[in-house]
Each structure stands twice: as structure tokens, then as C-alpha cells.
N, C-alpha and C positions, 0 to 999 in steps of 0.2 A: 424582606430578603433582597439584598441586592441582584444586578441583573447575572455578574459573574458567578455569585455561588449557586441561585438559581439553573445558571446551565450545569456548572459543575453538579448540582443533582442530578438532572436531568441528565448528563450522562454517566453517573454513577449508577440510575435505574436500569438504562441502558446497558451497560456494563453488566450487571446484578441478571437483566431478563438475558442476554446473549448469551452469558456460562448458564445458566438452565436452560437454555432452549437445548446446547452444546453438549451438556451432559445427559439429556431427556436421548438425543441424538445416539450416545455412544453406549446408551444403555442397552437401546433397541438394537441397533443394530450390531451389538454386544463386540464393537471394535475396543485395541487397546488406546488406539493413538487416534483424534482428528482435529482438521486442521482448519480454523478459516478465520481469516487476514489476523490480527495479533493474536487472538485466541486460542491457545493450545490446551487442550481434554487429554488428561492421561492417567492412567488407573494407576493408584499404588497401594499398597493391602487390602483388596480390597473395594478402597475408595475414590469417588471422581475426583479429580481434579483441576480447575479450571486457571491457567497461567496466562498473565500478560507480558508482552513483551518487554522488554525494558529499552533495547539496542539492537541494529541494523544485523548483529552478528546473530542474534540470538533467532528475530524476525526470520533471518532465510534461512535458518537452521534448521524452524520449524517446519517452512514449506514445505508441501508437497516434493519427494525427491525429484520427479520430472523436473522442476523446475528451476531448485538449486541454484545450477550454474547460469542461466540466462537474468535472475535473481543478483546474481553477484555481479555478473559482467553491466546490468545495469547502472549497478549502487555506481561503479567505476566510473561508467561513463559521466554519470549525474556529478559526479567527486568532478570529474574533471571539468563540466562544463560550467560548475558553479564553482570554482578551488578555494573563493572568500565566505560559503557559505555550511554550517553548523552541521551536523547531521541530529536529527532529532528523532523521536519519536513520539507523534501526538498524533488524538483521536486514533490509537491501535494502529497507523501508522507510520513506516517508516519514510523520512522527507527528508528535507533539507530548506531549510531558514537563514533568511537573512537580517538582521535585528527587528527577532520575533516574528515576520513573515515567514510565512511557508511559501516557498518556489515552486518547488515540485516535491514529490510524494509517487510512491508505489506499494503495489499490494500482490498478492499469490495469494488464488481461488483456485477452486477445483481443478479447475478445464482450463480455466486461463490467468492472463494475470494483467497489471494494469499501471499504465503512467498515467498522472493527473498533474494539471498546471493549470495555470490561467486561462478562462473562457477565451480572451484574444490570442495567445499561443493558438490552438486549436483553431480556431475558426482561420487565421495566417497560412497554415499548414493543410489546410481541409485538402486540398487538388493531393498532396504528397500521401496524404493518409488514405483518401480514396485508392491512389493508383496502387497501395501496397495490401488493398485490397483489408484492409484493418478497419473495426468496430469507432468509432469515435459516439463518444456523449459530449456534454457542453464541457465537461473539464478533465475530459480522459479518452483516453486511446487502450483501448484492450487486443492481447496480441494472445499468441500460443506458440509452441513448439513448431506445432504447423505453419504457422503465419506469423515468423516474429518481426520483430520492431526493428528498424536497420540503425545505428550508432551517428549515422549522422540526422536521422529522424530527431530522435533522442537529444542530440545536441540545439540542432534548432527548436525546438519544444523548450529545453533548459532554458534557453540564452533568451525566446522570446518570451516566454514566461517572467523573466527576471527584468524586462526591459517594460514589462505590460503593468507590474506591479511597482515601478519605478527606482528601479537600481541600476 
């Protein structure tokens, strides 16, 4: 088996264990609707359902409603600071590529939600992320309603992301 369709299994079982962990979820706690990063669970006659995203429109549509609008005015920004690059959605989620690279990427969790870029974007920006008081891992920055992410964060994150991966 090659190495590509080996992952594509691999995350096909992924795929397979999330909607059951997802619907094991909305059984117990006998909710209609939940929500987490592309995977959307929703009862119809019935029965569980477990849907993947397809597109950016559908992704924040699911979200959590807190999140919604902070969601959208993201997608914008990312549009803007990348205006040559695709909107896609891969690995559940929602990004933006540029022939076949992925730039950046965001996602809507529970409680917060999250931009992801290049290891050097990040670590560039470390002193700006500290000061706004924001979560960083090695390729993401997590913010909330409480503590959100400022638009020119966002931009410099875009543009050095895009310059780290050589565009």
C-alpha cells in the first residue's frame, strides 16, 4: 500500500472512530445537535447522524452560535490577507492553500476557537501573543469571546505564515 493511501486510511479510521465517539456523546447526553471542529451529530427519525464539512460556509454554520460571527470575521480577514490563496477544507478543517499548501487554517471548539500557521509565524509573533494574553501551541494560537484574536494579529500570522512556507 502506498504511503498516500495508507494515510488516507488512517484517516478514514479516524474519521469512522470521531463520528462514534460523537454519536456515543449525543446519545448520553441525549442532546439534538453537537458540535466539534468539522463534525456535526444530529438526530433525524430517530437516528444519529454524523456530517462532514464540505465548505467554510457550512464549517461556521455549524459552530457553536457564540462563535458564529468572530468565525466569519476571521474567514475575512484570512481572505484578505492571503487574496491569491484557495479556501479549502482538509483534515475537517477549514484553511486556505496556496498550490496545495495550506497557510493557515481555523477551527470552533467548545469554549474556544483556534488559528493555526507555520511553526515560524508563531514563534515571530510570540511577545504579541503573550501580551494579548492568548494561548499559543507550536502552530496555533487559541482565543475566545473573552480574549479574542486582534485583526492585525491575524494578518501578521497570515502573511508570515505564507512567507515561512515560501510564497
Amino acid at each position: 500500500m502506498s504511503g498516500a493511501l495508507r494515510n488516507e486510511a488512517v484517516l478514514d479510521h479516524q474519521r469512522s472512530n470521531a463520528g462514534n465517539r460523537y454519536i456515543r456523546s449525543v446519545e448520553k447526553h441525549n442532546c439534538i445537535k453537537c458540535f466539534s471542529a468539522s463534525l456535526v451529530v444530529f438526530e433525524h427519525a430517530g437516528r444519529h447522524i454524523v456530517s462532514m464539512m464540505k465548505n467554510h460556509d457550512a464549517y461556521i454554520a455549524a459552530a457553536p452560535e457564540q462563535f458564529r460571527a468572530m468565525l466569519g470575521q476571521l474567514r475575512a480577514q484570512l481572505s484578505r490577507a492571503l487574496p491569491d490563496a484557495e479556501e479549502v477544507v482538509k483534515y475537517d478543517m477549514p484553511g486556505f492553500q496556496i498550490e496545495g499548501t495550506i497557510i493557515a487554517g481555523y477551527a470552533a471548539f467548545s469554549k474556544q476557537c483556534g488559528l493555526y500557521v507555520d511553526p515560524g509565524a508563531i514563534a515571530a509573533h510570540a511577545d504579541e501573543i503573550a501580551s494579548l494574553k492568548l494561548k499559543a501551541t507550536k502552530t496555533g494560537v487559541t482565543f475566545s469571546i473573552s480574549k479574542p484574536i486582534t485583526g492585525e494579529l491575524v494578518e501578521k500570522l497570515a502573511v508570515s505564515s505564507r512567507r515561512k512556507k515560501g510564497f
